[in-house]
C-alpha positions as CSV (number, residue, x, y, z in Angstrom):
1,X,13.9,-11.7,25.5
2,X,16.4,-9.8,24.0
3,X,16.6,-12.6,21.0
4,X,13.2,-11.8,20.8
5,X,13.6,-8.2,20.8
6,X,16.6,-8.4,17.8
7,X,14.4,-10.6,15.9
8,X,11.6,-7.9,15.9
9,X,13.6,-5.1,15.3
10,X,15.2,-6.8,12.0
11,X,11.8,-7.7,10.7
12,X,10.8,-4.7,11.0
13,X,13.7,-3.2,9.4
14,X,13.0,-5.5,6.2
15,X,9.4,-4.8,6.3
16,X,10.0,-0.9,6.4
17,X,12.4,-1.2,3.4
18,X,9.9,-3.2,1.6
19,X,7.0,-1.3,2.4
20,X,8.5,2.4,1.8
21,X,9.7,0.8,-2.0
22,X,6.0,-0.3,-2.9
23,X,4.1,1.6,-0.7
24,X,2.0,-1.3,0.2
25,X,3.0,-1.8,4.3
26,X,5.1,-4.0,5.6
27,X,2.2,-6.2,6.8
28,X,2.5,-9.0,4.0
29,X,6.1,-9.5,5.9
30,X,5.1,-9.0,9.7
31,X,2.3,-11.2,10.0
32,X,3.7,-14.5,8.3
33,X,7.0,-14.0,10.5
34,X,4.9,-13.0,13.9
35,X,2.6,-16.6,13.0
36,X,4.6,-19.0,11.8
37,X,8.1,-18.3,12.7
38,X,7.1,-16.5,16.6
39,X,3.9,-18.2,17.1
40,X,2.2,-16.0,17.9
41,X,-1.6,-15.5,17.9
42,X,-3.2,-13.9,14.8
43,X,-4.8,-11.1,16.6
44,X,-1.9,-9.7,18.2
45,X,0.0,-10.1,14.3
46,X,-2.5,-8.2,12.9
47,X,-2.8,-5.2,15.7
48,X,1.5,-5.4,15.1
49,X,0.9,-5.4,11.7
50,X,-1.3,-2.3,11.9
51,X,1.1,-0.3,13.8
52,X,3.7,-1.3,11.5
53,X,1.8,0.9,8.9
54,X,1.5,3.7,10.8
55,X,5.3,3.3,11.8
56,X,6.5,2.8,7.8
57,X,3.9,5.5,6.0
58,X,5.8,8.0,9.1
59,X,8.8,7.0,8.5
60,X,8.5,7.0,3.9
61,X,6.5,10.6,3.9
62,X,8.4,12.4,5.9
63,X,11.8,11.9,3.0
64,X,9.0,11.7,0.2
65,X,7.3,15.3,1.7
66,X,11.0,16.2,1.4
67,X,11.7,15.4,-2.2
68,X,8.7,17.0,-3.0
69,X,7.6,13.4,-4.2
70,X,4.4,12.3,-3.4
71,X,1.0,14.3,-4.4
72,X,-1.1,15.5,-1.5
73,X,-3.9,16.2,-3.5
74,X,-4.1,12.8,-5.0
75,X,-3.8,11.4,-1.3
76,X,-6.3,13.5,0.5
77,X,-9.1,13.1,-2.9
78,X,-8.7,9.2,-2.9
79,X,-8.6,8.8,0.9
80,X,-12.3,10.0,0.6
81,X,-13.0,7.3,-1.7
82,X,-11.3,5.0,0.8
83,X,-12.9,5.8,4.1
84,X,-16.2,5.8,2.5
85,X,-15.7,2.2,1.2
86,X,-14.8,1.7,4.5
87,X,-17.3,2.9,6.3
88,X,-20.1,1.1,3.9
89,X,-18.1,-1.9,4.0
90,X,-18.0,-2.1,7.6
91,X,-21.4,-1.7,7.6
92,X,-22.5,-4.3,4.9
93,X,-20.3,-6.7,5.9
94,X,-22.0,-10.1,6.8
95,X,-24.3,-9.3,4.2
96,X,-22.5,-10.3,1.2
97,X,-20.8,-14.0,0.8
98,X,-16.9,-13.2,1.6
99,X,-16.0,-16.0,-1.0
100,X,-17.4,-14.0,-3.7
101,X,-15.8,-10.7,-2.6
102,X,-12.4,-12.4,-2.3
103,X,-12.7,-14.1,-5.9
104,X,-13.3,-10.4,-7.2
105,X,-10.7,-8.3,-5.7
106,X,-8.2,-11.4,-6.3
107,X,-9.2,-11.7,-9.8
108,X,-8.7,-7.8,-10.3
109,X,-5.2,-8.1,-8.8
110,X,-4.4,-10.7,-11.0
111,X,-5.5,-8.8,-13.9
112,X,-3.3,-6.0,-13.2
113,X,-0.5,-7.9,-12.8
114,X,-0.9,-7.8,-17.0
115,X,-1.1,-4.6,-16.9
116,X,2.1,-4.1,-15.0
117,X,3.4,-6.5,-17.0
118,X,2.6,-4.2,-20.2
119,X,4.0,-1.2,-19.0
120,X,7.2,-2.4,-18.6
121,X,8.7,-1.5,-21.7
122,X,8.2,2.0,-20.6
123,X,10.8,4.9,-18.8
124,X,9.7,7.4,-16.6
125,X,8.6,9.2,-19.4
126,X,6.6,6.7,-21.1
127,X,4.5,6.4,-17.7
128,X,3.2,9.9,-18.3
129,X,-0.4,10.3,-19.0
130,X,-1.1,11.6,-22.5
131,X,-4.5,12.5,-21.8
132,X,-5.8,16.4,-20.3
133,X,-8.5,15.1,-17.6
134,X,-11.1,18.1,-16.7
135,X,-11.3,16.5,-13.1
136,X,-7.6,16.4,-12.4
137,X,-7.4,19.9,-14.0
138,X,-9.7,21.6,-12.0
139,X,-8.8,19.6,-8.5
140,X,-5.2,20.2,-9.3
141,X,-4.7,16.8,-9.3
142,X,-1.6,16.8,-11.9
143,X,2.3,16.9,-10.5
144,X,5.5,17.0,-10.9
145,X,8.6,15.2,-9.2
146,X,12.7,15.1,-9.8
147,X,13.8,11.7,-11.1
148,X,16.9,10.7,-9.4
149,X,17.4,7.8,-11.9
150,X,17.3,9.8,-15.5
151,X,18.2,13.2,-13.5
152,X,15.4,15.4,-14.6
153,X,12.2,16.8,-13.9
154,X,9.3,14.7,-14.7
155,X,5.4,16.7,-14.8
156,X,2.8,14.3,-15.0
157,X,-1.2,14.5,-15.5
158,X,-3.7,12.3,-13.9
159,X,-6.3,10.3,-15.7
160,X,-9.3,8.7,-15.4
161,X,-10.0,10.5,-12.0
162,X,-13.5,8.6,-11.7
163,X,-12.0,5.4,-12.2
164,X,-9.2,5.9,-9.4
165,X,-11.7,7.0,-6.9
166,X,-14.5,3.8,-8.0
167,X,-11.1,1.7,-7.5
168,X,-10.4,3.2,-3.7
169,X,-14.4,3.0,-2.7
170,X,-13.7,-0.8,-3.7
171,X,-10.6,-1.0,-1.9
172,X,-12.5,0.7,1.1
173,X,-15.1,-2.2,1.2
174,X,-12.9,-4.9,1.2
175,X,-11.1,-3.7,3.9
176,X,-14.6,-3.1,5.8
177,X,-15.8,-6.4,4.3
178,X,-12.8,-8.8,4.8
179,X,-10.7,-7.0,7.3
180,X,-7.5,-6.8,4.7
181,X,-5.0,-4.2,3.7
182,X,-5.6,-2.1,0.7
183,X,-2.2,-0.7,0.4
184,X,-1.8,-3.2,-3.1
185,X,-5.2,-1.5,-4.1
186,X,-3.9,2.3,-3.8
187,X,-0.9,1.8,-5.8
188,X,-2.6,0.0,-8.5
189,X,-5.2,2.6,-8.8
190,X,-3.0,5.3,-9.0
191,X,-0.6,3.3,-11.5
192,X,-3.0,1.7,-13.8
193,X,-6.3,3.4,-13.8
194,X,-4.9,7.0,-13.2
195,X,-2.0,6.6,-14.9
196,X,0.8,8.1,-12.9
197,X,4.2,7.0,-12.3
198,X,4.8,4.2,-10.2
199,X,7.3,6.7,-7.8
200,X,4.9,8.8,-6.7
201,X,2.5,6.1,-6.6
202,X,4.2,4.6,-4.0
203,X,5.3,7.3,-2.2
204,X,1.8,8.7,-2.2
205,X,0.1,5.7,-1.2
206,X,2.5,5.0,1.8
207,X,0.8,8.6,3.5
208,X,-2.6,7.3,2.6
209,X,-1.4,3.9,4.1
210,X,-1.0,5.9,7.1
211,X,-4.3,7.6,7.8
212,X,-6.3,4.3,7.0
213,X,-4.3,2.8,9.9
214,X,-4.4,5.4,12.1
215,X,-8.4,5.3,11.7
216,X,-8.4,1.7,12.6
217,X,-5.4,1.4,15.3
218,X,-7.5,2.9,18.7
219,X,-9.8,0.0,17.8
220,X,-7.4,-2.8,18.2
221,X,-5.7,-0.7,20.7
222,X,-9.1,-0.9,22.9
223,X,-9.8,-4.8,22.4
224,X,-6.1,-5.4,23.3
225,X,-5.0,-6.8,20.4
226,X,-1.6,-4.3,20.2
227,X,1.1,-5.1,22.7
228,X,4.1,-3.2,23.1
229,X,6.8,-5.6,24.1
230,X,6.2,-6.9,19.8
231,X,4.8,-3.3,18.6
232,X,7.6,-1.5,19.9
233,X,10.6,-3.0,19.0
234,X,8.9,-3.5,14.9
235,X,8.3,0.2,14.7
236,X,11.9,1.1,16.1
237,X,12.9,-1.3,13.3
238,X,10.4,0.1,10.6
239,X,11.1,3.5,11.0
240,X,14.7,2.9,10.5
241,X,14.1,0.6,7.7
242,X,11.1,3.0,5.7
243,X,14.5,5.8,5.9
244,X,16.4,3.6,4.4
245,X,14.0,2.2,2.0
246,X,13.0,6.0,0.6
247,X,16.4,6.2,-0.6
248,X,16.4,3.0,-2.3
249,X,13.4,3.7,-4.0
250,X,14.9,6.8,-5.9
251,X,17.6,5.5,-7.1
252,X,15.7,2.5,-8.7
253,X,15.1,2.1,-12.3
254,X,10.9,1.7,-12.5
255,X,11.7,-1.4,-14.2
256,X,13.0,-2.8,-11.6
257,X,10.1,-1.2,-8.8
258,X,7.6,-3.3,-11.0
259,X,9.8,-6.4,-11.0
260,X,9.6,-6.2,-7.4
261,X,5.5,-5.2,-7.1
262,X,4.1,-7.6,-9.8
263,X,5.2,-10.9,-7.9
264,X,3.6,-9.5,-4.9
265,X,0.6,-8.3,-7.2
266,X,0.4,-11.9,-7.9
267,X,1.0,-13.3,-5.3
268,X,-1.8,-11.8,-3.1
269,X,-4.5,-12.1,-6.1
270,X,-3.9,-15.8,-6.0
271,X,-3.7,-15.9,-2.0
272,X,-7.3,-14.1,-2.1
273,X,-8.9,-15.8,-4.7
274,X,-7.4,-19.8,-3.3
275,X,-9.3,-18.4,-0.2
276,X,-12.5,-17.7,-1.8
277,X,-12.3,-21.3,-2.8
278,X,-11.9,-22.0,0.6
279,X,-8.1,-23.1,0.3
280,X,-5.9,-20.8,2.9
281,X,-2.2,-20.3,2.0
């Protein structure tokens, strides 16, 4: 038991490191280790896994609310788009072949790996969007954050505002759809379609991370798919690990953020679109 209970916490401290850098969860990490490694049934990995989110987007926003590094406004507008996705996915789903939903999304992913790829040449400066959007204007959608790396201020503008929310309606249906994350989705609508830099991309997506979850938790909570002998000790260990994992994150070149993401990118756009072919990985 306690074996069991070291084990969970040290996961989680990995997966709250790794989540709080990328902003994606730590649920790519959790549910392989709570399957394969504990054995342990899917349903109860996935309501862990969902609590995990919750515990890391706590644990990241309250040092990125600090710095003064993620963008509320961006969160709150494109959580809209999210929810609604959701909701319409959810309600659609069953309608639509899931093959031909997971051959999209996958494809997409794997298409902007490329475009992560592209922008790796670039500094924190180079990530700034040239263009004035209207939108972003007039919702106050632009920021500004201190670079820890390069040691100044960076201000940024927001593009393509329709574009990011289209991006997080789809990113809402597939989670309604197929029941998966779309932590991967956030970050790459904010980084590539809107065109902000990949720090407070992450950072903002791990708050919108958290109220997705939070949405969907009392359902798995009801159905008795979360249990707290494995939730409990992989928050404790999240928590500690998204503090630690804030920290990191600052003082990492964005070279080296996207070195990390763009395997990961890849990685889960081949996992969904070998599943649309009906080959599990």
């Amino acid at each position: 038991m306690v074996n069991q209970i070291l084990l969970l916490a040290t996961v989680g401290i990995l997966a709250g490191v790794f989540g709080a850098i990328l902003g994606i969860g730590g649920g790519i990490i959790i549910t392989p280790v709570l399957t394969v490694m504990m054995g342990l049934d899917i349903k109860y990995a996935i309501g862990a896994s969902i609590i995990s989110v919750i515990a890391t987007s706590s644990g990241a926003t309250i040092a990125y609310l600090k710095d003064d590094l993620l963008n509320l406004r961006v969160a709150m507008f494109l959580e809209l788009g999210t929810t609604i996705g959701a909701i319409v996915g959810a309600i659609l789903a069953g309608l639509f072949n899931p093959d031909i939903l997971y051959i999209l999304f996958g494809s997409f992913l794997i298409f902007s790996v490329w475009n992560m790829i592209k922008k790796m040449r670039g500094t924190a400066a180079d990530q700034m969007a040239k263009k004035n959007d209207p939108i972003a204007k007039k919702l106050k959608l632009n920021g500004s954050y201190y670079d820890k790396v390069e040691q100044r201020q960076v201000d940024y503008s927001v593009e393509r505002v329709p574009g990011g929310f289209a991006m997080m309606l789809g990113a809402g249906l597939a989670s309604g759809m197929l029941g998966i994350g779309s932590g991967v989705f956030k970050v790459t609508a904010m980084d590539t379609i809107m065109k902000m830099p990949l720090r407070p991309s992450s950072a903002t997506s791990n708050l919108m991370m958290g109220v997705t979850a939070a949405a969907s938790a009392m359902v798995y909570f009801f159905n008795g798919s979360i249990q707290a002998n494995i939730a409990g000790p992989l928050a404790i260990g999240i928590l500690v690990g998204a503090t630690i994992g804030t920290r990191i994150m600052q003082r990492l070149p964005a070279k080296v953020i996207r070195l990390i993401f763009i395997p990961v990118l890849a990685y889960m756009g081949a996992q969904m679109v070998l599943k649309g072919f009906g080959v599990n990985i």
